[in-house]
N, C-alpha and C positions, 0 to 999 in steps of 0.2 A: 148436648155434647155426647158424641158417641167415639169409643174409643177403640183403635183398630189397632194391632198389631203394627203396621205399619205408617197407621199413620191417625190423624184426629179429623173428626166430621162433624161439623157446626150444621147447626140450623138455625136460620135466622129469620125472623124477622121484619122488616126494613120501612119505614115512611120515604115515600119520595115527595119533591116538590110539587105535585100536581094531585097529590090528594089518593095516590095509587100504592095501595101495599107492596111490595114483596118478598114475597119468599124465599129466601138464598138457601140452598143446601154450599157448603165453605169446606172444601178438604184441606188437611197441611199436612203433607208428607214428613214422616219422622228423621230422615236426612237432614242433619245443617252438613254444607260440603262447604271447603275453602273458596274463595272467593275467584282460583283457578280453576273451577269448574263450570264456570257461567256457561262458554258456551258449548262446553257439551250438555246441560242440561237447556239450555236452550234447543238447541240441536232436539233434544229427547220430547219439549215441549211442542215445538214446530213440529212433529213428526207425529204427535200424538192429536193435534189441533187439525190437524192436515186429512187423518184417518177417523175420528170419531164424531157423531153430533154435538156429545157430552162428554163431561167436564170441558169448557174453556182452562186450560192450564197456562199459568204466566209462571217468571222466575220472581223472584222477592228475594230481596238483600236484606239480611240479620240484622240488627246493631246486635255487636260484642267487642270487644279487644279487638280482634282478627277480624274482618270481613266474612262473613259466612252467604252464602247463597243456597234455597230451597224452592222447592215448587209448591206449589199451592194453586185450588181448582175452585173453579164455581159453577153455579148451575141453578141462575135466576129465576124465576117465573114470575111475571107479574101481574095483579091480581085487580085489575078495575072493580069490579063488580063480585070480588070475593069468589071464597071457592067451597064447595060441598065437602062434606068430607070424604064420600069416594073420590072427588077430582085431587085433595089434597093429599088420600092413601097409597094414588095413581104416581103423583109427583113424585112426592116423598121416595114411594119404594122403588122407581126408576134412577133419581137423582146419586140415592144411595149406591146403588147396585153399580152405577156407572163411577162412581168417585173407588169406591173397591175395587172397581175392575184395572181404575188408574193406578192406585197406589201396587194392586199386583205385576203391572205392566211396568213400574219402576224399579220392582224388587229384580225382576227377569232383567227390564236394561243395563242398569246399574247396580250388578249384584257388591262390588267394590265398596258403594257406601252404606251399603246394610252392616250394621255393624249391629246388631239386635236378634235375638232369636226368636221364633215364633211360637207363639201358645199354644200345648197342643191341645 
């Protein structure tokens, strides 16, 4: 788990059914928004899915009291035959770099739900 200002970055991982590792880098944007923001953060998702290779970004619905709605990314590789650790320093530091680049890309779209200040 690695913890960003804006937001939290998993690595994971993953067994699938076919006997194939993989490795998810997992962004969760630090925004929970009311559940009236869906589709402009959809809107922000389609727009970001549209322009980059990486992060795949979906919207994800909270459970709380209130309906809350967030974005959250990922950025799979799957791993038949296992990975060296250059290939796996390659992933990694790409994966990463491109989930930061997201959560900076939502701090710019959506300056409204930042409601946090940044480290300096």
């Amino acid at each position: 788990m690695l913890p960003f200002d804006d937001g939290l970055i998993l690595i994971l991982l993953l067994p699938s059914p076919q006997n194939v590792e993989v490795v998810e880098v997992q962004g969760r944007w630090r925004a929970e928004a009311p559940a009236t923001w869906a589709d402009a953060l959809v809107e922000v998702a389609t727009r970001v899915n549209a322009h980059n290779i990486m992060p795949k970004v979906t919207l994800v619905t909270l459970e709380d009291e209130e309906p809350k709605v967030s974005l959250v990314s990922s950025v799979p590789h799957f791993c038949p035959s296992g990975l060296s650790d250059a290939q796996l320093r390659a992933f990694l530091t790409q994966a990463i770099v491109y989930t930061s680049e997201f959560f900076s890309t939502l701090r710019t779209e959506l300056p409204e739900l930042v409601t946090w200040e940044e480290t300096p």
